[in-house]
N, C-alpha and C positions, 0 to 999 in steps of 0.2 A: 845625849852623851855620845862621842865619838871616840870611835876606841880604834880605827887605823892610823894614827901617831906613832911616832916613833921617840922614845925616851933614852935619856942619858943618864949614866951613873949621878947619884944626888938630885933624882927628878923625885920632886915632891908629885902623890898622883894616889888616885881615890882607886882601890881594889874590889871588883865581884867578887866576892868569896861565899859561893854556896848562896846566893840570893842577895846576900848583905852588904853593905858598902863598908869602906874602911878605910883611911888614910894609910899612906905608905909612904916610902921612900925604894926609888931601885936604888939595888947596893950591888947589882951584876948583868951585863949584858953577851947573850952566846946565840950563836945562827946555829938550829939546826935544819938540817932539810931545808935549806935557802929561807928559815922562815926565823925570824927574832923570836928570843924568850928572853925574860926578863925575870931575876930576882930580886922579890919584894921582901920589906921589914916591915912588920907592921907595927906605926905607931902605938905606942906603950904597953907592949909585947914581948914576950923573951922572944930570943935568936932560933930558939926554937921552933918558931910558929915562922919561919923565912920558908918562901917556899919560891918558886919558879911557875911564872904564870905567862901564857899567850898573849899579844896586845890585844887583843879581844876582850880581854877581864881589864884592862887597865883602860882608867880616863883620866884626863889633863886635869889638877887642882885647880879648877877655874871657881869663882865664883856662883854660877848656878851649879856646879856638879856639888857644890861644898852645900848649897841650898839644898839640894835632894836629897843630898844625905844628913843633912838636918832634920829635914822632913819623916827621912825613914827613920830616922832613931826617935823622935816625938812621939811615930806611929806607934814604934815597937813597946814605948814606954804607956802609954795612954791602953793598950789592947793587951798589954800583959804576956805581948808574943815571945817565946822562947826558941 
């Protein structure tokens, strides 16, 4: 997964959130310290859970990113992880 990309407002894109993957959408982009942050929504989430993440945590909705995170929600389901 590559995560120095750079995203546009309405970029569909897979979020690290605390270990986990998640679908998103940026709905804000802001330079601090010469450095981009990104406000994400996460896919069927209140507005509540929007939070503002590093391009570090954000990967491109490609196909194999969309595959791992298949993969990790199978896992998490199969081992009972919470």
């Amino acid at each position: 997964m590559d995560s120095d990309l750079e995203y546009q407002i309405n970029d569909r894109v897979i979020v690290d959130w605390n270990g986990c993957l998640y679908e998103a959408k940026i709905i804000n982009v802001k330079e601090v310290d010469k450095k981009k942050r990104y406000k994400v929504h996460f896919t069927n989430w209140s507005s509540k859970h929007d939070e503002w993440k590093d391009a570090f945590f954000i990967f491109p909705r490609t196909e194999e990113n969309l595959n791992t995170l298949k993969e990790q929600r199978e896992y998490i389901a199969q081992h009972n992880v919470k």
